[in-house]
C-alpha positions as CSV (number, residue, x, y, z in Angstrom):
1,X,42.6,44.8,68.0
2,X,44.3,46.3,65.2
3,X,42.6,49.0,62.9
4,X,44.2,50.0,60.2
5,X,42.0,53.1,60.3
6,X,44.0,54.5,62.8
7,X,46.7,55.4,60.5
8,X,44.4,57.7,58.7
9,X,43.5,58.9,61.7
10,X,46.8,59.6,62.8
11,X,47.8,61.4,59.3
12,X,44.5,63.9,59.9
13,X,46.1,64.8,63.2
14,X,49.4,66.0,61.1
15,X,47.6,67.7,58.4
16,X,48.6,71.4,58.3
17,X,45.0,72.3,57.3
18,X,43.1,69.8,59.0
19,X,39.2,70.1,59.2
20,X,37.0,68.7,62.0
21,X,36.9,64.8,61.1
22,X,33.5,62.9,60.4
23,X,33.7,59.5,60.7
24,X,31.4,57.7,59.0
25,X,29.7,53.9,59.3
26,X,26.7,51.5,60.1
27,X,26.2,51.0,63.4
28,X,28.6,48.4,65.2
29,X,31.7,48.6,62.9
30,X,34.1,50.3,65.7
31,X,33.8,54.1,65.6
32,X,32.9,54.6,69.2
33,X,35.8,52.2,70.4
34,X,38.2,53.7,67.1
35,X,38.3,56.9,68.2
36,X,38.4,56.8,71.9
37,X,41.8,54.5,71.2
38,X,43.1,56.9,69.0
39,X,42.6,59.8,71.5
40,X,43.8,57.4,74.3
41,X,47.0,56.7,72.1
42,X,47.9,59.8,70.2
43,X,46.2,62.6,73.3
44,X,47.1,63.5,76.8
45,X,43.6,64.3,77.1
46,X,40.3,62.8,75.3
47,X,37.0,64.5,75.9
48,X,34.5,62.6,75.2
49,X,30.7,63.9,74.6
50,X,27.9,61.1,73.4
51,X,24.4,62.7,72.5
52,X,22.9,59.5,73.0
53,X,20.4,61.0,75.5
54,X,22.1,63.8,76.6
55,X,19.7,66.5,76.7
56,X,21.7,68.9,78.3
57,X,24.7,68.6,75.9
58,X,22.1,69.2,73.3
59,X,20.6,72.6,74.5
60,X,24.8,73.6,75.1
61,X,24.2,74.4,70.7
62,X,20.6,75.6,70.3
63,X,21.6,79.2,71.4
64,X,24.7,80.3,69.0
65,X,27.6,78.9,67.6
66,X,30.2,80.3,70.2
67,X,33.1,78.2,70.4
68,X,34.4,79.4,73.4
69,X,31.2,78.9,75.0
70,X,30.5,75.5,73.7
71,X,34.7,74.4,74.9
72,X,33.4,75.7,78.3
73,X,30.4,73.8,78.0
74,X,32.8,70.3,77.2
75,X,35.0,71.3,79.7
76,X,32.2,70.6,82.5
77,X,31.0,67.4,80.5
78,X,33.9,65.6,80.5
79,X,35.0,66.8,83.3
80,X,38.4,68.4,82.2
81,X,40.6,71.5,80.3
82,X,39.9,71.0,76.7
83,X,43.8,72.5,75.4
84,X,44.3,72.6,70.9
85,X,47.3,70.7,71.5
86,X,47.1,67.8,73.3
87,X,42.9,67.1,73.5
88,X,40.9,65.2,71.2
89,X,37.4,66.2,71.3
90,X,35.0,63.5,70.6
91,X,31.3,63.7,69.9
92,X,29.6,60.4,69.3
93,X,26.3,59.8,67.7
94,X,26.3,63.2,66.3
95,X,22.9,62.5,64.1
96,X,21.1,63.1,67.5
97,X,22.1,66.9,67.8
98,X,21.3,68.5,64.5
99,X,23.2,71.9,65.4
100,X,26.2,70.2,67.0
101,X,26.7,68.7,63.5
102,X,26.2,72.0,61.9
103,X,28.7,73.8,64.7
104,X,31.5,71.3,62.6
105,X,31.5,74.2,60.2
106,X,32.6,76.9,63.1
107,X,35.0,74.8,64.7
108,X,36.6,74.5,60.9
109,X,36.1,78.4,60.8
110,X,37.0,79.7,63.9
111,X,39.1,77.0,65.9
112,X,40.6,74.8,63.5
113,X,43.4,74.6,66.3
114,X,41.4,71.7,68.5
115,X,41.1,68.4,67.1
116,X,37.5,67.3,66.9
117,X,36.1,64.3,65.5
118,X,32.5,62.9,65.0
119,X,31.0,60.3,64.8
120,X,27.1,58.8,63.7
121,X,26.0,55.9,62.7
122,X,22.4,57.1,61.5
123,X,24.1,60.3,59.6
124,X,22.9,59.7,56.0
125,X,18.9,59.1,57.3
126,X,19.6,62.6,59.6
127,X,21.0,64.4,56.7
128,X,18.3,63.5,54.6
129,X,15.7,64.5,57.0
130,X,16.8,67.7,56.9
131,X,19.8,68.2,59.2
132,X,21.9,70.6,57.7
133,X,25.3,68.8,56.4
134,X,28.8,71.1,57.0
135,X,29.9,71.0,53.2
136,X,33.4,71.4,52.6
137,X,34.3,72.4,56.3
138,X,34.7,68.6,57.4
139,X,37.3,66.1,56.7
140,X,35.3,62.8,55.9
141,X,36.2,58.4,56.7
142,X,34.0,56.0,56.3
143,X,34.8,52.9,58.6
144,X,34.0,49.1,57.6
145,X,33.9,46.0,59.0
146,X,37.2,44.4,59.4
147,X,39.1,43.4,57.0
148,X,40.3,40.0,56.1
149,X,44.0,41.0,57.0
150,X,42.7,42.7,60.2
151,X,40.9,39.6,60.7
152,X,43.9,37.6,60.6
153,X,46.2,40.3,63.2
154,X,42.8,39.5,65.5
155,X,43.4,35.6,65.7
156,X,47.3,36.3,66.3
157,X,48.1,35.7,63.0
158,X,50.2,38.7,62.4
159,X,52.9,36.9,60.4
160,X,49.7,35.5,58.1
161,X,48.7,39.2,57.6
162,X,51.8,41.1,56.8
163,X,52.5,38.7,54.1
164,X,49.8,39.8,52.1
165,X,50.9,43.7,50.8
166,X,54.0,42.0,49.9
167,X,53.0,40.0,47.5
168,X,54.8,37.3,47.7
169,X,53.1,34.7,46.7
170,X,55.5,31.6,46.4
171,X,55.9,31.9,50.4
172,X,52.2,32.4,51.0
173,X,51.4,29.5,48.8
174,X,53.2,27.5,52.0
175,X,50.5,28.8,54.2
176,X,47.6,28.2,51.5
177,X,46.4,25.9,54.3
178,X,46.3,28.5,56.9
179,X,45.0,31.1,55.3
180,X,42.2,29.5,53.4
181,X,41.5,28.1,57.1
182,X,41.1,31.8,58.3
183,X,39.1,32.5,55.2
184,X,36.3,29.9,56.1
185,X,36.1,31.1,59.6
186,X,35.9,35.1,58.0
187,X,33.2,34.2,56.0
188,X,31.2,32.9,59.0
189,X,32.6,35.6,61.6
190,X,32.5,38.6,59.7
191,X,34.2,41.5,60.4
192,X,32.2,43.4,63.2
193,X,35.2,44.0,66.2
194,X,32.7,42.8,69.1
195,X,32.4,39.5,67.0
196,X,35.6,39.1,65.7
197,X,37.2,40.3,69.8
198,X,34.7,37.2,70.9
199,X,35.8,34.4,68.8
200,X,39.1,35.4,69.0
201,X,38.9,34.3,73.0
202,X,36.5,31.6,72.8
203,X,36.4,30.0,69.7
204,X,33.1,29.7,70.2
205,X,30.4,29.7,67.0
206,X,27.5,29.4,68.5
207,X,28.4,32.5,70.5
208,X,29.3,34.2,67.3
209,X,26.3,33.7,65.9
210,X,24.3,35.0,69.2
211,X,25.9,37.6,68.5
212,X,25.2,38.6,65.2
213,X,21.9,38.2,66.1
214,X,21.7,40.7,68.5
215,X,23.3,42.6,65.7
216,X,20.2,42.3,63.6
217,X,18.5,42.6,65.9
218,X,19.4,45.9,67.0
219,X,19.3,47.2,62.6
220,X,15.6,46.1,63.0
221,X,15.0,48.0,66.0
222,X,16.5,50.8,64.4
223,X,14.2,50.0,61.4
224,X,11.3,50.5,63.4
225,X,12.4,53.5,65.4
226,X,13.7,55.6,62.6
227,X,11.7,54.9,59.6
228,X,8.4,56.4,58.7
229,X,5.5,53.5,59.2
230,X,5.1,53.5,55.4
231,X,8.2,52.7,54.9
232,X,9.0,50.6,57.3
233,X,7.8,47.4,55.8
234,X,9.3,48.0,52.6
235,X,12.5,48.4,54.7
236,X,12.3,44.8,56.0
237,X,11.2,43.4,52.6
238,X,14.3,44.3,51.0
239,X,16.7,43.6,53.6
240,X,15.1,40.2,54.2
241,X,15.4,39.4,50.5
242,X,19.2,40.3,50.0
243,X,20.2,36.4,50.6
244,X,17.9,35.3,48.0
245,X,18.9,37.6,45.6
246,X,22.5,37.0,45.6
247,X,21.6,33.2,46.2
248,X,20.7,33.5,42.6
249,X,22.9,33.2,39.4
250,X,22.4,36.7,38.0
251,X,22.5,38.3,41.2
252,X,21.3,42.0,39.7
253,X,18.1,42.7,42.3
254,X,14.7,41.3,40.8
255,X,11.7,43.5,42.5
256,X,9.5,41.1,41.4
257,X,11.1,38.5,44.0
258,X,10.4,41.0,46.8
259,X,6.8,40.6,46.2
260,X,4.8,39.4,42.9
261,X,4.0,43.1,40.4
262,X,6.8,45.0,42.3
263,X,8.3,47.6,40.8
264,X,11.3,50.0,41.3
265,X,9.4,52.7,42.4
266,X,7.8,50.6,45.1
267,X,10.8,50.2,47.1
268,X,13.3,52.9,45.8
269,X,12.6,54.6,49.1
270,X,13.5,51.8,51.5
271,X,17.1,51.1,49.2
272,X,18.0,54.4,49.8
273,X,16.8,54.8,54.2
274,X,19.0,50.8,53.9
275,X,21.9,52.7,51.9
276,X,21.9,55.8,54.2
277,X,22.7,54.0,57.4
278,X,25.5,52.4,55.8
279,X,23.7,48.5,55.8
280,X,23.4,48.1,52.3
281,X,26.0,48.4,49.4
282,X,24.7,48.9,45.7
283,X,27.0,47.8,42.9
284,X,25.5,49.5,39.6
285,X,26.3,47.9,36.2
286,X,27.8,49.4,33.7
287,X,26.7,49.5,29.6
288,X,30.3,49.8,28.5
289,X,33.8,49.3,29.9
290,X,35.2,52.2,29.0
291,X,36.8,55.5,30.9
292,X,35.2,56.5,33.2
293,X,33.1,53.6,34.9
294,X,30.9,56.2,36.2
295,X,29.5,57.7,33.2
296,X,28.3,54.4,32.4
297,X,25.9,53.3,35.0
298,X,23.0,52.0,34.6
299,X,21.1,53.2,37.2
300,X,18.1,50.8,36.6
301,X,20.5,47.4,37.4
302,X,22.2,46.9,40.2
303,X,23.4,44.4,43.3
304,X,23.1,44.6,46.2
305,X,25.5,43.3,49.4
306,X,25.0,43.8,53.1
307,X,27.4,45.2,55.6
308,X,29.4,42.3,56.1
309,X,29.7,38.4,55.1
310,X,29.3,37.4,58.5
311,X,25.8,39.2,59.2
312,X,24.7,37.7,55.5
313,X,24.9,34.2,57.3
314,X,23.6,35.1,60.1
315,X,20.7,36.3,58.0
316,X,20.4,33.9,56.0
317,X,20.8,31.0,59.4
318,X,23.9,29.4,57.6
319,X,25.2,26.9,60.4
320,X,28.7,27.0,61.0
321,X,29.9,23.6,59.6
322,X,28.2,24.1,55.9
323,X,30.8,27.2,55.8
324,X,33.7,25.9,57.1
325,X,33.2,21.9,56.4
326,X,31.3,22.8,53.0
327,X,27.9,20.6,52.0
328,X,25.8,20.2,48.8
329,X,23.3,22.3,50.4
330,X,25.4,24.7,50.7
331,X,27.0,24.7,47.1
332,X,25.1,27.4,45.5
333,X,25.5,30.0,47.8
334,X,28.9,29.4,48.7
335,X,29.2,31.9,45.2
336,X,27.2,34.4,47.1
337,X,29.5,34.3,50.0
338,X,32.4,34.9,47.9
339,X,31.5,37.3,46.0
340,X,29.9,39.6,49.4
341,X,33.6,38.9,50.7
342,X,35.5,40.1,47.8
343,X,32.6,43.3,47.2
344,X,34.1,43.8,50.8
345,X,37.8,43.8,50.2
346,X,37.5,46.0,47.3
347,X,35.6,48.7,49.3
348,X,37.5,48.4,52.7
349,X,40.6,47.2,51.6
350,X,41.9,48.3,48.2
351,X,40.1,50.8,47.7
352,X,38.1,51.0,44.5
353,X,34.8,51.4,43.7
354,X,32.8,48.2,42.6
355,X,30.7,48.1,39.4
356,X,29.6,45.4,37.1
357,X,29.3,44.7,33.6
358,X,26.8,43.1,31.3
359,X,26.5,43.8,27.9
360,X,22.1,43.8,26.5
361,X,22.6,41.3,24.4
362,X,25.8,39.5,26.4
363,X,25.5,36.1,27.7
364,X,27.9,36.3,30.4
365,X,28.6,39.4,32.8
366,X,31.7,40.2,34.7
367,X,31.1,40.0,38.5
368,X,32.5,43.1,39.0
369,X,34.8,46.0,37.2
370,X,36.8,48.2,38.6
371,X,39.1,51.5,37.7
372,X,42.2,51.3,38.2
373,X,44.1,54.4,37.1
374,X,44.0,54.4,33.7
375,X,42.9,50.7,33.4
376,X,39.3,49.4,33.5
377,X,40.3,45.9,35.2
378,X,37.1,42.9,35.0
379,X,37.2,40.2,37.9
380,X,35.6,37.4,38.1
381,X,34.9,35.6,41.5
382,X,35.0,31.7,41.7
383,X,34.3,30.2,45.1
384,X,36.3,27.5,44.7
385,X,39.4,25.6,42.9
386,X,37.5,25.9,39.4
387,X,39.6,27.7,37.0
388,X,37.1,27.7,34.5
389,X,36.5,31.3,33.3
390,X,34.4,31.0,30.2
391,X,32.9,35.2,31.3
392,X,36.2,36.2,31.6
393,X,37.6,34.6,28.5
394,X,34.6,35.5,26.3
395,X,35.0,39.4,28.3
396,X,38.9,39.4,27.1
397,X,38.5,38.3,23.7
398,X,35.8,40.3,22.8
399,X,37.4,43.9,25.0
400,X,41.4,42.7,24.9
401,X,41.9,44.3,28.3
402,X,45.6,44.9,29.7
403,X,44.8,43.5,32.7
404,X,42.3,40.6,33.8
405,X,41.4,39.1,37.4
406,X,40.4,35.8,38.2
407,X,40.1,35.5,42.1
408,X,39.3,32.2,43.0
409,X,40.4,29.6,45.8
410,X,43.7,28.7,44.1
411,X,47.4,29.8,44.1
412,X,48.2,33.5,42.2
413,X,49.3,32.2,38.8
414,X,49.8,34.7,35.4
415,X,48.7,34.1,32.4
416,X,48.8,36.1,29.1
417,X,45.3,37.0,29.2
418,X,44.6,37.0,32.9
419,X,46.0,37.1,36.6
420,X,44.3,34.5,39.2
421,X,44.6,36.3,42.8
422,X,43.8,33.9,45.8
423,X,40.6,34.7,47.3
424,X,42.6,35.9,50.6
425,X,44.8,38.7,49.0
426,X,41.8,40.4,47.5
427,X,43.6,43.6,48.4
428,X,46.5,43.1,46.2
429,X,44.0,43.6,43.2
C-alpha cells in the first residue's frame, strides 16, 4: 500500500541536522508496518527492536546512557552490524521502556550519525505518567488513518487519486460517479491499512466490519489495562457517547448526555487519557474569526471525532448498505459521517488545524474554520447534493470573508461569495 508518509520519512533521512524521529499515532494506523518498509526501501540494513515484552532490551538502558554500549546491545538483538550509513534503527512501542525514550536525547547528542526512529502508540498516556519526554532533541510525525486519496491508490485506483492535487475539476467531474462510489465505501471502510489491505482483496463487508471490531476491541482492552479503575468507566462513557453526540444537530459535546447532572469536570480526565492515545480528536470553537484562530478558543465548547470514519460506524453498528445504498434511517447521521470524514482530511491531508465557530448570540455556526496563511477560511459540510448554505451565507454577509467553502456532494463550482469543493477533494481546501 501506498503511504504518503513515507516521503516525509524519506526527506528526515536527507536532513543535514536530522534528530532521532518519533513517530507518533493511535494504535493500528501503520507505524509498525511504515517504518519497517521504509527501512526495507531506503536501508541496506533495518534493525528492528520491539519492547513489547522484551525485558532484556529493557534492562540494555537502566544502567547509563552509553551509546556505544546500547549499538552493541542492538547489534546482538537484531542480530546484525548496526553502520550510520546504511542502518535504520527501529524501536517500536517505545512507551514500554521509559529510559529508551529518554536515551532519544543522547542519540541526538552524541550519535546523530545513525538513523533512529520510534515509535508508540500509548506515548501521550506514558508521558503524562511521568516518563520523561526528549524535548527539542527529537524530530516529531504523527501518522493517521489513510487518507481518502490513499484509499483510492489501495483499490487500484491510482489514476482516480492523482487527479485530485491537480485540481482539475472539469475532468474529475467525468469520474463524479467513481469517486463518489469510492467515497461511500471510505466512509464504511475507514482508513486503518489492515482494513483497507482486506477489502481491497475480498471485497468483503462483513469482513470489514469483523475487523473493526477487533479494532475496538483491542482500544477497550487497552482501556482497561492502562487506565486507573476510577477512570476507567468514565473512559468508556465518553467514547461510547461520541456517535450520539455528533448524531446531533449542534454537535459541540453535551456532558449532560453522558449521564443526567454531568459536568466538565467529571470527565475532563477521561477526554484527555482518550486524546493522549491518539483515539479522540477535539475541535475547540472559536469566539471570533479573527487572526490568530488560536487565541480565540473557547476552551469550554468543543467536538469531538474518533480516529477514523470507519471505526465511527463500526461503533455506532451502521450496516453496510445504509452507507453505501443510503436509507431514511440513516438520514440524519449521514451529516455526522461527513463531517468525521472531512475533520479527517483536513488533519491528515491538507494540513490545517480544525476549529469551529459560533457566535453567543448566533443562530447558525460554521462547521469548522480553518487558517490558511493569512486567511481565516469557514467551511461548511453538506452530506449531500443540497446547496443550500443559509450558515454560510448568513457567516459571509455578516464577516465578508475572501474566501468561503462549501464542501458538499456536488461538482466544484465558484461563486462570488463562496467556493463548493466536492466532498472527495477535501485536500484541495
Amino acid at each position: 500500500m501506498e503511504r504518503y508518509a513515507m516521503q516525509e520519512l524519506l526527506l528526515w533521512k536527507q536532513k543535514e541536522n536530522r534528530k532521532p524521529m518519533l513517530l507518533k499515532g493511535a494504535r493500528q494506523v501503520g507505524k509498525t508496518w511504515l517504518m519497517k518498509e521504509f527501512g526495507r526501501l531506503h536501508f541496506k540494513k533495518t534493525a528492528y527492536i520491539t519492547f513489547y515484552n522484551n525485558q532484556r532490551m529493557k534492562r540494555v538502558f537502566d544502567d547509563d546512557y552509553d551509546i556505544h554500549r546500547i549499538i552493541m546491545s542492538i547489534n546482538v538483538e537484531a542480530k546484525l552490524e548496526a553502520t550510520p550509513e546504511d542502518t535504520l534503527i527501529i524501536f517500536d512501542e517505545i512507551q514500554e521502556a521509559p529510559r529508551a525514550l529518554e536515551a532519544l536525547k543522547y542519540f541526538c547528542e552524541n550519535a546523530p550519525e545513525y538513523a533512529v526512529i520510534a515509535a508508540g502508540s500509548l506515548l501521550g498516556v506514558a508521558i503524562h505518567g511521568g516518563v520523561s519526554f526528549p524535548v527539542g532533541k527529537v524530530d516529531t510525525l504523527e501518522l493517521h488513518p489513510m487518507d481518502y486519496r490513499e484509499f483510492l491508490e489501495a483499490m487500484g485506483e491510482k489514476a482516480l487519486a492523482d487527479l485530485i492535487p491537480v485540481k482539475d475539476y472539469g475532468l474529475m467531474g467525468n469520474f463524479r460517479d467513481k469517486y463518489i462510489f469510492w467515497l461511500k465505501n471510505y466512509y464504511f471502510v475507514g482508513g486503518m491499512p489492515e482494513v483497507v489491505q482486506f477489502f481491497s482483496e475480498h471485497k468483503d463487508y462483513a469482513g470489514v466490519r469483523r475487523l473493526q471490531t477487533a479494532i475496538l476491541g483491542q482500544y477497550e482492552a487497552d482501556f482497561g489495562k492502562h487506565a486507573s479503575g476510577g477512570e476507567l468507566a468514565r473512559i468508556r462513557m465518553v467514547w461510547n457517547s461520541i456517535p450520539m453526540q455528533l448524531a446531533k444537530e449542534n454537535k459541540k459535546f453535551f456532558f449532560g448526555q453522558i449521564r443526567q447532572g454531568a459536568r466538565m469536570k467529571d470527565f475532563e480526565i477521561a477526554i484527555e487519557w482518550l486524546l493522549d492515545c491518539g483515539l479522540i480528536k477535539k475541535v475547540y470553537r472559536v469566539n471570533k474569526p479573527a487572526m490568530p484562530l488560536k487565541a480565540y478558543i473557547d476552551f469550554s465548547a468543543f467536538k469531538l471525532f474518533i480516529v477514523d470514519v470507519g471505526l465511527l460506524g463500526a461503533l455506532s453498528e451502521l450496516d453496510a448498505e445504509s452507507i453505501l445504498e443510503g436509507s431514511d434511517i440513516f438520514t440524519e447521521f449521514k451529516g455526522a459521517l461527513s463531517e468525521q470524514y472531512v475533520m479527517q482530511q483536513i488533519v491528515s491531508s491538507a494540513k490545517y488545524t480544525p476549529y469551529y465557530y459560533a457566535g453567543s448570540k448566533s443562530t447558525y455556526e460554521m462547521d469548522f474554520m480553518i487558517q490558511k496563511g493569512k486567511k481565516i477560511v469557514p467551511v461548511e459540510v453538506k452530506a449531500e447534493e443540497n446547496l443550500r448554505a443559509q450558515s454560510l451565507k448568513a457567516y459571509c454577509k455578516k464577516f465578508e470573508p475572501e474566501y468561503a467553502v462549501r464542501i458538499s456532494m456536488s461538482d466544484y463550482r465558484e461563486q462570488e461569495w463562496m467556493v463548493n469543493l466536492p466532498l472527495y477533494a477535501v485536500e484541495n481546501i
